[in-house]
RODO-2510 file (C-alpha; in nm, 4 decimals, decimal comma):
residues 463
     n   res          X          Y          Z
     1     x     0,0000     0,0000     0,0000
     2     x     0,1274     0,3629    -0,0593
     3     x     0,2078     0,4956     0,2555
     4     x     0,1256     0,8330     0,1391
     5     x    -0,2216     0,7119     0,0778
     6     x    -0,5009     0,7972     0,3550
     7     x    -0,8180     0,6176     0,4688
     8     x    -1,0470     0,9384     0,3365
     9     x    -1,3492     1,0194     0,5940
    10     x    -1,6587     0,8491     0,4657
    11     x    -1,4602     0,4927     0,5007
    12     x    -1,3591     0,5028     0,8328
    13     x    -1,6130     0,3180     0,9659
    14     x    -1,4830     0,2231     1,3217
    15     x    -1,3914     0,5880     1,3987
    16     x    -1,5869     0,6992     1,7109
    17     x    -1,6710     1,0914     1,7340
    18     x    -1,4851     1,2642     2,0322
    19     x    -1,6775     1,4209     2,3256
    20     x    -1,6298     1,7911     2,3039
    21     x    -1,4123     1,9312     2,6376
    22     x    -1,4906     2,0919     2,8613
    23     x    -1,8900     1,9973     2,8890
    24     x    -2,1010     2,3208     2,8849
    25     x    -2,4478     2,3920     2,9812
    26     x    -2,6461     2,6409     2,7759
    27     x    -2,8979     2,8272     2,9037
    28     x    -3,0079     3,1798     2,7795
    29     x    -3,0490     3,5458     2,9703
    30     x    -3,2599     3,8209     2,8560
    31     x    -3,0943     4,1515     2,9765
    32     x    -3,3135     4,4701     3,0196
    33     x    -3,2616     4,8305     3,0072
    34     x    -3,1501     4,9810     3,3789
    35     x    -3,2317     5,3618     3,2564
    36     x    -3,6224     5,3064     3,2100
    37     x    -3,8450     5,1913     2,9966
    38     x    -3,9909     5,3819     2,6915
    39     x    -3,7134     5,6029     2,5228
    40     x    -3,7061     5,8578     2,2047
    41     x    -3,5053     5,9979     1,9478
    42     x    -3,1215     6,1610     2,0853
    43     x    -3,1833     5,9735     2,4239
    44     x    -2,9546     5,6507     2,5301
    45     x    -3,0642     5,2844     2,6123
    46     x    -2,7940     5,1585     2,8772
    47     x    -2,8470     4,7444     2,9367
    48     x    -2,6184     4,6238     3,0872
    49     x    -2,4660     4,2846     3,0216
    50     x    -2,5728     4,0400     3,3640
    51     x    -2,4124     3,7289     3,3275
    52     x    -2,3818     3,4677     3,5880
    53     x    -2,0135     3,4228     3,7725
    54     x    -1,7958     3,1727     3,5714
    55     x    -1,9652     3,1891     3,2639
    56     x    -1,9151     3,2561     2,8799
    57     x    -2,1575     3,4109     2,6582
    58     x    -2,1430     3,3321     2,2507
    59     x    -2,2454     3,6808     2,1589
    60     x    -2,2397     3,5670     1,7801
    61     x    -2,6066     3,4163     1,8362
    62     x    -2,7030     3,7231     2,0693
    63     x    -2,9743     3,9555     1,9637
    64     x    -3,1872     4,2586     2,0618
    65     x    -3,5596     4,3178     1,9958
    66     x    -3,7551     4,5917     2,0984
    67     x    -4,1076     4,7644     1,9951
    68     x    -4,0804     5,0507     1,7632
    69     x    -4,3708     5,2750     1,7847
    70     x    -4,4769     5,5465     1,5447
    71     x    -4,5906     5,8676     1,7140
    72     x    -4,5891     6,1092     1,3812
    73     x    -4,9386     6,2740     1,4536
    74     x    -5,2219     6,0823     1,2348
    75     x    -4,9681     5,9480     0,9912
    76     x    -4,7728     5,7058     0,8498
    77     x    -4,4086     5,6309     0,8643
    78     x    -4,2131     5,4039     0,6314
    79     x    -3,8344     5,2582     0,7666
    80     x    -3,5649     5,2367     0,6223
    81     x    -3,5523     4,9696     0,2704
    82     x    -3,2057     4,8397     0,3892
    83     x    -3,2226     4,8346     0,7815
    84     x    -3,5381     4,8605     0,8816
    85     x    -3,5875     4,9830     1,2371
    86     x    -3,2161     4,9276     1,2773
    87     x    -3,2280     5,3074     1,1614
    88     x    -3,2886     5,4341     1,5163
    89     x    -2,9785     5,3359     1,6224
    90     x    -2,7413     5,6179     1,5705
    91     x    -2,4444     5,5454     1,7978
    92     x    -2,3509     5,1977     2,0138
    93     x    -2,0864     5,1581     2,2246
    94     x    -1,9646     4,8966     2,4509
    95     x    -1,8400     5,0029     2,8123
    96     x    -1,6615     4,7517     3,0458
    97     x    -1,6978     4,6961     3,3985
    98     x    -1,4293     4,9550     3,4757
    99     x    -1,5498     5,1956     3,2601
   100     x    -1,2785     5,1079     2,9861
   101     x    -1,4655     5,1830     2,6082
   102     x    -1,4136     4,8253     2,4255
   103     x    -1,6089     4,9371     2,1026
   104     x    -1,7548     5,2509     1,9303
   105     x    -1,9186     5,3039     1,6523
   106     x    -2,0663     5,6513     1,5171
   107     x    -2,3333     5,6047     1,2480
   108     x    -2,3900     5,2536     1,3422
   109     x    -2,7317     5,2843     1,1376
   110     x    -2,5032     5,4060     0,8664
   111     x    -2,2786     5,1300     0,8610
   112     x    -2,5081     4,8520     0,8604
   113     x    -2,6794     4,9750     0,5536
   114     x    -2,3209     4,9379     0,4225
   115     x    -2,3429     4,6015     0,4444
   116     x    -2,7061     4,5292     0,3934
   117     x    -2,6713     4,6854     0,0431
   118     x    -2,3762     4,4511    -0,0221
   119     x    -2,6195     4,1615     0,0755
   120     x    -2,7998     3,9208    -0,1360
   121     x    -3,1547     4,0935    -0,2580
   122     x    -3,3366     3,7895    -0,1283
   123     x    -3,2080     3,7589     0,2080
   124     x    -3,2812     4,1466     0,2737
   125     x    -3,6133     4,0913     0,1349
   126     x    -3,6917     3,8249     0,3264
   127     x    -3,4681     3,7672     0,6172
   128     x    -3,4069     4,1494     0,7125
   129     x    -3,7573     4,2699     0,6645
   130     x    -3,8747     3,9546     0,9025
   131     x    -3,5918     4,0481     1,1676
   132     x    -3,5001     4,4294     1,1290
   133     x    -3,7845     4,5355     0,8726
   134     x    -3,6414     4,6335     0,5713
   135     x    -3,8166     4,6588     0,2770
   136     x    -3,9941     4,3898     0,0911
   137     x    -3,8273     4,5361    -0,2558
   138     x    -3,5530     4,6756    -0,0581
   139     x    -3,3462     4,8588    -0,3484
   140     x    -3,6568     5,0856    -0,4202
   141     x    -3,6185     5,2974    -0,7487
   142     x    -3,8639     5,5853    -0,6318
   143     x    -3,6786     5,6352    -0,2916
   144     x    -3,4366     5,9582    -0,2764
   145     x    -3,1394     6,0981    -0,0710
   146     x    -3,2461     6,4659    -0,0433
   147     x    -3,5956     6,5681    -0,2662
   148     x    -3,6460     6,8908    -0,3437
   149     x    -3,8724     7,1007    -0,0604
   150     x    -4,2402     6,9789    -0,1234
   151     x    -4,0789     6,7244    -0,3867
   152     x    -4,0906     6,4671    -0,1675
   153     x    -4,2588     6,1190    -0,1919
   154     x    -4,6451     6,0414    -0,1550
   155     x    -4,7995     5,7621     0,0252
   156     x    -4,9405     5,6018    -0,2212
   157     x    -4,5720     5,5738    -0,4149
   158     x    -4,4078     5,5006    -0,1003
   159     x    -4,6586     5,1830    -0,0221
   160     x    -4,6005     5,0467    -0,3576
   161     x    -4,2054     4,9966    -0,3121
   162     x    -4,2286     4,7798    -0,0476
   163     x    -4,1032     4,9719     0,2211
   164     x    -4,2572     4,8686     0,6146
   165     x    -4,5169     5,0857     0,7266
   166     x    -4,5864     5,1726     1,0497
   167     x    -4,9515     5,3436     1,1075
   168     x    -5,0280     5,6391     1,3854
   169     x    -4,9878     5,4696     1,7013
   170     x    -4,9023     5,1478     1,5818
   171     x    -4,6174     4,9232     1,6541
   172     x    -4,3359     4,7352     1,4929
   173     x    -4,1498     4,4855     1,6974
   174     x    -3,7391     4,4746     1,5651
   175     x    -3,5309     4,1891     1,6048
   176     x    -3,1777     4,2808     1,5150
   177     x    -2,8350     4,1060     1,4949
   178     x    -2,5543     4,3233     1,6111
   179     x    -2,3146     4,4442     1,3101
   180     x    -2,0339     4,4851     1,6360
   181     x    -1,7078     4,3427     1,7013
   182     x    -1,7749     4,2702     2,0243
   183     x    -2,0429     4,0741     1,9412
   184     x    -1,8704     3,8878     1,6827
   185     x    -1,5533     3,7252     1,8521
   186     x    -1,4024     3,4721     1,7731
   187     x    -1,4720     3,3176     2,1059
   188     x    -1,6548     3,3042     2,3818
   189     x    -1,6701     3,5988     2,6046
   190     x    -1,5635     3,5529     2,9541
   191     x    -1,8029     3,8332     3,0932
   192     x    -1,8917     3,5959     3,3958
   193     x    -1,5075     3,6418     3,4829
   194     x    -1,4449     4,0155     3,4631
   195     x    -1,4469     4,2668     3,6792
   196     x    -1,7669     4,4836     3,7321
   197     x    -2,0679     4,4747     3,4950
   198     x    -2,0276     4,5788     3,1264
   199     x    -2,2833     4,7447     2,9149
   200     x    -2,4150     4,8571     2,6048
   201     x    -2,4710     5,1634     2,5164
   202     x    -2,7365     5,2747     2,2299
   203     x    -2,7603     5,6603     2,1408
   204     x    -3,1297     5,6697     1,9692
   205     x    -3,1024     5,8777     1,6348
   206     x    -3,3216     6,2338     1,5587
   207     x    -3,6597     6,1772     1,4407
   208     x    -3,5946     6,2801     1,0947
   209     x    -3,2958     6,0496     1,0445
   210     x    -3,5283     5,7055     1,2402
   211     x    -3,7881     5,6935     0,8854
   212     x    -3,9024     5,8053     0,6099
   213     x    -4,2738     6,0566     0,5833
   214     x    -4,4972     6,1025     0,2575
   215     x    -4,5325     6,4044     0,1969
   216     x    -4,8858     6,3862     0,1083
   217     x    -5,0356     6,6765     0,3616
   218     x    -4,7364     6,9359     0,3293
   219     x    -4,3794     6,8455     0,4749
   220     x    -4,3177     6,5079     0,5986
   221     x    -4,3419     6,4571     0,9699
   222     x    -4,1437     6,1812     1,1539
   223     x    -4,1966     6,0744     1,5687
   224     x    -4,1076     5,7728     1,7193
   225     x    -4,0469     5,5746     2,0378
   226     x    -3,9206     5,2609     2,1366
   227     x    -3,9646     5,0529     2,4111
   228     x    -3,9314     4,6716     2,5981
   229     x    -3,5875     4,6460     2,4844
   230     x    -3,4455     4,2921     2,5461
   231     x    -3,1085     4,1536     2,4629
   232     x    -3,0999     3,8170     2,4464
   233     x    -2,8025     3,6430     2,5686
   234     x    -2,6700     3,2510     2,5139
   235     x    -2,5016     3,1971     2,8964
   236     x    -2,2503     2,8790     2,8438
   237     x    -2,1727     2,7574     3,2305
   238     x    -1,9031     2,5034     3,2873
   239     x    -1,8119     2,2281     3,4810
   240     x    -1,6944     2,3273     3,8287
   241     x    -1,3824     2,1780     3,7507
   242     x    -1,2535     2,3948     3,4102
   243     x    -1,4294     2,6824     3,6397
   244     x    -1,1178     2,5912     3,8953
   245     x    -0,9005     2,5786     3,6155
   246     x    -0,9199     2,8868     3,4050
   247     x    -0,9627     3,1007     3,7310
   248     x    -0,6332     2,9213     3,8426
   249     x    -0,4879     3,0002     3,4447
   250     x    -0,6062     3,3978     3,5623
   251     x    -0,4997     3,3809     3,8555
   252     x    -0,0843     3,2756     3,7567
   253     x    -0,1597     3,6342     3,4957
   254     x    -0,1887     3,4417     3,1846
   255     x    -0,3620     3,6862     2,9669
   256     x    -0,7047     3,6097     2,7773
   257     x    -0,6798     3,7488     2,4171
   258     x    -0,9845     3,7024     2,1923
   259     x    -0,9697     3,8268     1,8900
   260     x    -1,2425     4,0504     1,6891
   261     x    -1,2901     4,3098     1,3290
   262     x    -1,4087     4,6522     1,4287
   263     x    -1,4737     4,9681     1,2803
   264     x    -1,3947     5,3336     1,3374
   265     x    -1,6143     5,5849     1,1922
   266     x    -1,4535     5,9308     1,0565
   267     x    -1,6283     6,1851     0,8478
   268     x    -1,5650     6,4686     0,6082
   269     x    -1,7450     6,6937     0,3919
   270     x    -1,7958     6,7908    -0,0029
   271     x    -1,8486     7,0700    -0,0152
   272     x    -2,1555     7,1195    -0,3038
   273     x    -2,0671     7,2971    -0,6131
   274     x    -1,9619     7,1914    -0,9999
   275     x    -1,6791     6,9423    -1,0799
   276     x    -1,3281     6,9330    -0,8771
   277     x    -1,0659     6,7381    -0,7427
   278     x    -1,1766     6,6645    -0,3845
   279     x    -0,8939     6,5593    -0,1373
   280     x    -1,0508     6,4632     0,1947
   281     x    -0,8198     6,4218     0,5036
   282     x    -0,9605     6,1736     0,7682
   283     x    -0,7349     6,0303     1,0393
   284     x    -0,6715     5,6602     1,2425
   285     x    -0,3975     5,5222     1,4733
   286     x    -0,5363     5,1993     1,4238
   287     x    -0,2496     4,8672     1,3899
   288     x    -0,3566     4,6769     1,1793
   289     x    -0,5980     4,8617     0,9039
   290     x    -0,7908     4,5796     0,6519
   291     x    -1,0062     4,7851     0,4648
   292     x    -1,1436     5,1351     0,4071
   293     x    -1,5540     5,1864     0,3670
   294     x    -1,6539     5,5253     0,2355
   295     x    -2,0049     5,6195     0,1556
   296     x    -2,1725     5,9544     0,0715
   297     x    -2,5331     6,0765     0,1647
   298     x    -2,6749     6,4632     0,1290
   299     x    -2,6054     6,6306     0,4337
   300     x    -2,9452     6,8073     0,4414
   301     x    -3,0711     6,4309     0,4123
   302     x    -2,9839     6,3398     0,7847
   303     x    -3,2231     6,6078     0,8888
   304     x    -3,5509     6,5792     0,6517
   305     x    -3,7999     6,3337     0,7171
   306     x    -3,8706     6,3063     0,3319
   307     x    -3,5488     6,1674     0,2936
   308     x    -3,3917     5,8182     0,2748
   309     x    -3,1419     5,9385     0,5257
   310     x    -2,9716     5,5993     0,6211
   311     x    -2,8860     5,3943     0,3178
   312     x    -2,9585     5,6672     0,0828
   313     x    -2,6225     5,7034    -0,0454
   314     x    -2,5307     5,9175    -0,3916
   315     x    -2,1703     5,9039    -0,6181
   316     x    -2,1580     6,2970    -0,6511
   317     x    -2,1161     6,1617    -1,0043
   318     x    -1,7358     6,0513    -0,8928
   319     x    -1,5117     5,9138    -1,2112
   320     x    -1,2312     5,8361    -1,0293
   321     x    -1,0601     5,7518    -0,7026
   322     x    -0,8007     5,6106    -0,4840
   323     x    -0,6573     5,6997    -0,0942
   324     x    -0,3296     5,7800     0,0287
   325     x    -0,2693     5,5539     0,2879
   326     x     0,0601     5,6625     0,5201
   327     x     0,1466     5,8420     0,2521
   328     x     0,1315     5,6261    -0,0519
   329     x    -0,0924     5,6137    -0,3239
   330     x    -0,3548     5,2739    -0,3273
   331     x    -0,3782     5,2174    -0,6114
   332     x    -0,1298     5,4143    -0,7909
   333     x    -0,3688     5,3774    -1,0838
   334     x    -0,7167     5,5522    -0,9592
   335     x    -1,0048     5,3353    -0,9689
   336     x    -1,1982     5,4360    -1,2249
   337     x    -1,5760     5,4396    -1,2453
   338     x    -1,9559     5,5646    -1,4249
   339     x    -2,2868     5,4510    -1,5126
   340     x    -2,1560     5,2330    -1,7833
   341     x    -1,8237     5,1525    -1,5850
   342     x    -1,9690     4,9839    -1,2396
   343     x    -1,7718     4,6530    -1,2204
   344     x    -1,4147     4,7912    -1,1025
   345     x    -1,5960     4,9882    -0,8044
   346     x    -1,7892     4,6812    -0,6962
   347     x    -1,4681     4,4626    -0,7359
   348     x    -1,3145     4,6563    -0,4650
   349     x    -1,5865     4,7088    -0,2549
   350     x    -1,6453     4,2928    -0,2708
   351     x    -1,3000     4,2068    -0,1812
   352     x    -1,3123     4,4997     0,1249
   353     x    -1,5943     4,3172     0,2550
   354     x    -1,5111     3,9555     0,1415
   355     x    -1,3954     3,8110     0,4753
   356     x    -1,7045     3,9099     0,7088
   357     x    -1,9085     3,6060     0,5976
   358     x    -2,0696     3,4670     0,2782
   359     x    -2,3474     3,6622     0,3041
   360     x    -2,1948     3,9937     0,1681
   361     x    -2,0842     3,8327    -0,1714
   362     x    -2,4520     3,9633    -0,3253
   363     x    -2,5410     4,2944    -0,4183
   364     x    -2,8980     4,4561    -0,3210
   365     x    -2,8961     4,6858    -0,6295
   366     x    -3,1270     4,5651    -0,9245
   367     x    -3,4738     4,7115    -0,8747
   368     x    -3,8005     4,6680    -1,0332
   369     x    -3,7518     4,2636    -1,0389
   370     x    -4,1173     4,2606    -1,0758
   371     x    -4,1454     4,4091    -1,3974
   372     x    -4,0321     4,3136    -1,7364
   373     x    -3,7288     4,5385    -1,7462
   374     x    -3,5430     4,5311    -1,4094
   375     x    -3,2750     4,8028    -1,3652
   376     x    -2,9377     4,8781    -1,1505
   377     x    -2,9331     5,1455    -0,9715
   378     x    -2,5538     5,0539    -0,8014
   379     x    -2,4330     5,3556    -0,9825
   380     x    -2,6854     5,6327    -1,0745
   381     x    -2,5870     5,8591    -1,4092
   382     x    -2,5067     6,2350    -1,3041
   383     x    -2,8699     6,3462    -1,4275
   384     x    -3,0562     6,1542    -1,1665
   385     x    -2,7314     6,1501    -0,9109
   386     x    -2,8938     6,5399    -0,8950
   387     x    -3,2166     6,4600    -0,8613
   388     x    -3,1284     6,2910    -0,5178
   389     x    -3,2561     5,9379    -0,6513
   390     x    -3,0251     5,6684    -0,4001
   391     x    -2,7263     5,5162    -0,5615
   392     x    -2,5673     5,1466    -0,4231
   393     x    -2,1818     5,1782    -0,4745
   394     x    -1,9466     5,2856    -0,1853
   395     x    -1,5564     5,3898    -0,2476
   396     x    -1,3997     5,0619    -0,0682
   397     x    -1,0448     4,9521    -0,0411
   398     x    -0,9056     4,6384     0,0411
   399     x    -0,5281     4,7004     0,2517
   400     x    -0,5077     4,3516     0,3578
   401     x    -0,2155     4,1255     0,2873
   402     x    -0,3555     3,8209     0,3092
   403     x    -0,7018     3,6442     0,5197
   404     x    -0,5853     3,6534     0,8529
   405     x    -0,5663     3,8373     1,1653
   406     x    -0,3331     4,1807     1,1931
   407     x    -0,2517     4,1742     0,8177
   408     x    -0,3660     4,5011     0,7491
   409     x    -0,1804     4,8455     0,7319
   410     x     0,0341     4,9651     1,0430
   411     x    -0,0918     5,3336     1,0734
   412     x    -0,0211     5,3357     1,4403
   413     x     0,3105     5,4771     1,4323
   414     x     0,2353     5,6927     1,0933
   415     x     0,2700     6,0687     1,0903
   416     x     0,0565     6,0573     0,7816
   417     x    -0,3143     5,9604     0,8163
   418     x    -0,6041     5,8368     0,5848
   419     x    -0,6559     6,1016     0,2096
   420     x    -0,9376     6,0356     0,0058
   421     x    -0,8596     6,1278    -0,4082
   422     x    -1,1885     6,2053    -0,5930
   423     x    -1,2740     6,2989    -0,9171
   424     x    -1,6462     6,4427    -0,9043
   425     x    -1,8428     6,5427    -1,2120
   426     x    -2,0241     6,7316    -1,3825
   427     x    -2,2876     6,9067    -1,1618
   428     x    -2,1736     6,6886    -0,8695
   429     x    -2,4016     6,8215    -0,5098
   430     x    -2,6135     7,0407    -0,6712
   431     x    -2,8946     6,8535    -0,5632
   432     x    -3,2056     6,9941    -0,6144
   433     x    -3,0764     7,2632    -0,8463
   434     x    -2,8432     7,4021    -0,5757
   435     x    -2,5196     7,3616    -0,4378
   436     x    -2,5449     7,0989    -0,1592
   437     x    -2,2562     6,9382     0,0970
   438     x    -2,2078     6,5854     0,0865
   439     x    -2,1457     6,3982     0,4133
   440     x    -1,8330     6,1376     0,3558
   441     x    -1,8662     5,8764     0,6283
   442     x    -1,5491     5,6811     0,6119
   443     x    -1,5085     5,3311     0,8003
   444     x    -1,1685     5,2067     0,9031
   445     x    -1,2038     4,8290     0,9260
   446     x    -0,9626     4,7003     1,1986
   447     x    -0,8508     4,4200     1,3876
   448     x    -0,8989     4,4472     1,7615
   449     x    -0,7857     4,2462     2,0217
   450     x    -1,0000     4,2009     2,3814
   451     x    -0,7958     4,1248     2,6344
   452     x    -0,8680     3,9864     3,0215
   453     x    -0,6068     4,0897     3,2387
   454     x    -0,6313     3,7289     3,4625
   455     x    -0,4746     3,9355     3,7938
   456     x    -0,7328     4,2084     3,8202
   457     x    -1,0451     4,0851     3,5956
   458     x    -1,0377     4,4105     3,4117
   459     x    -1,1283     4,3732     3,0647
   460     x    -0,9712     4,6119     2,7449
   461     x    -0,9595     4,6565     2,3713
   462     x    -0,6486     4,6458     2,1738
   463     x    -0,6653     4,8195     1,8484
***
């Protein structure tokens, strides 16, 4: 027989499965808010994380809910296509016991409609709008970024797209999946072994920014509250014995390190006007840098109710771009992109996103699937980029090396920070038929590294 040859898996028969080690029960925890009840737009949800002593939690299968009720007086509201009532979260952070911030993210609404429009149509359309409630046709042709005052979208338009409704008074209960790095590890967290009580924090976002208002009686009105917030833990309690001996393995000051992708959140403005050469400064001293995410929404947008303000992102008709990253040009060769030039732009936003899971590989940006002539919308021309109608495409970068962890760009020691290079065109911001600003958000996608000092049970972030 070949000794290089192997018995392959289906034929070995006598081969008995090994007992996972250590044994651990699993039992689940609903944590509650422990600032109140009921809570509206600008005002923070604090629940904090109560987990038993000596236990894990797999935050990758945790998730919130909580009731989102529309208060707009005697009408409708309609949430965001992408996110759904994920929209009212503006800001989330993650505190630790000792008050140590172990994750932050500004425009958190933002940021997951980053990824929801990189998501396969069907799963937003069916998953999402079940969970979160995005839109049934979530990449809705009608929907726009900043209409023109009293331009804005009637009911009857908006409740043919697809998009959820909530009626006066009524309620919509929201089941969402954290976009976080905290809660996507890649292991368990010891919380049951740390130091104090950590918490999440959830700044609620403006009225205006939480949905979207027909504008069927005058100006669009949005109101909303939310309440029974619940996050819903998986507790995993071991034996008393691997209880003994990881708080012995603490105890000697071996350190804990678990491993996790975050994001920082940095923004800039265009400023509106005709065609120019934009160079947009933003800043990190983050280690180990794997992609850049930049997207671009009206700045007027985050403030009218009329407005698709969360995933309602435009190009400002861009032709061309690339960042300076410590100093040097990526690519040296700007990436180059139009209405009739789409694939480069997606290519790099696919391979910026590639290693979150499978489930960013689609693309939520053909709409009208229901009639006979379907159409993208990924990259709107410059004609309707000014009439506000939402684009798809972001300005991604991939800076990793290769798929693993801390093989991005070292910017912690550089003097240099994070330049975006854009080409806008013709008529780019003048939304509306006026000059308007453009709000850049750009994501820095990081590793970080949680670690549990054994000694003290204090719990930090590495980035």
């Amino acid at each position: 027989m070949d000794e290089n040859a192997t018995t392959p898996f289906e034929m070995r028969l006598s081969e008995v499965p090994s007992m996972p080690q250590p044994q651990l029960e699993l039992t689940y925890s609903t944590a509650i808010p422990s600032n109140g009840g009921t809570f509206g737009a600008n005002q923070e949800v604090r629940i904090p994380f109560n987990v038993p002593s000596e236990s894990f939690v797999d935050l990758k299968r945790a998730y919130l809910k909580f009731n989102l009720k529309n208060n707009a007086s005697g009408a409708i509201i309609y949430l965001d296509p992408s996110v759904g009532g994920a929209s009212v979260i503006d800001n989330w952070r993650i505190v630790g016991g000792t008050g140590a911030l172990l994750e932050e993210v500004i425009h958190y609404n933002n940021y997951s409609a980053m990824l929801r429009v990189n998501d396969n149509h069907h799963k937003v359309s069916s998953v999402n709008h079940e969970e979160d409630g995005a839109g049934t046709d979530s990449c809705l042709t009608a929907l726009v970024s900043q209409p023109t005052s009293g331009d804005g979208i009637t009911n009857a338009v908006l409740s043919a797209t697809g998009a959820t409704q909530i009626a006066n008074n009524a309620t919509r209960t929201i089941t969402h999946r954290p976009n976080s790095a905290f809660f996507n590890a890649d292991r368990y967290m010891p919380l049951g072994y740390t130091q104090g009580v950590s918490y999440l924090s959830i700044t609620l976002s403006a009225d205006a920014t939480a949905a979207i208002a027909p504008n069927d009686a005058g100006p669009g009105v949005v109101a909303y509250e939310t309440s029974n917030w619940e996050l819903h833990l998986p507790i995993l309690k071991p034996g008393p014995e691997f209880a003994a001996m990881f708080r012995s393995a603490m105890g000697s000051g071996v350190p804990i390190q678990i491993h996790s992708v975050g994001v920082q959140n940095t923004q800039q403005t265009i400023t509106g006007g005709a065609s120019q050469t934009e160079t947009l400064t933003f800043s990190t001293r983050k280690r180990s840098v794997k992609s850049l995410l930049g997207g671009i929404r009206v700045n007027a947008a985050l403030t009218n109710p009329e407005a698709n303000s969360v995933s309602g992102f435009v190009n400002c008709a861009i032709s061309e771009y690339n960042y300076s990253v410590g100093g040097i040009r990526i690519p040296a060769q700007q990436i180059k992109c139009s209405a009739s030039d789409k694939g480069e732009l997606l290519a790099n936003t696919q391979m910026a996103l590639g290693y979150f899971n499978s489930d960013l590989r689609g693309c939520d940006c053909i709409a009208g699937l229901d009639t006979a002539q379907p159409a993208s919308i990924y990259y709107r021309s410059a004609a309707n980029d000014k009439l506000g109608l939402c684009s798809r495409c972001l300005f991604s970068l991939d800076l990793e090396s290769y798929d693993a962890a801390f093989a991005g760009k070292n910017l912690a020691g550089q003097g240099l920070p994070l330049v975006l290079h854009a080409q806008t065109g013709d008529g780019a911001n003048n939304f509306g038929a006026a000059a308007t600003a453009c709000l850049v958000d750009l994501f820095v996608v990081h590793d970080i590294m949680y670690i549990l000092d054994g000694a003290t049970g204090v719990i930090t972030a590495n980035s």
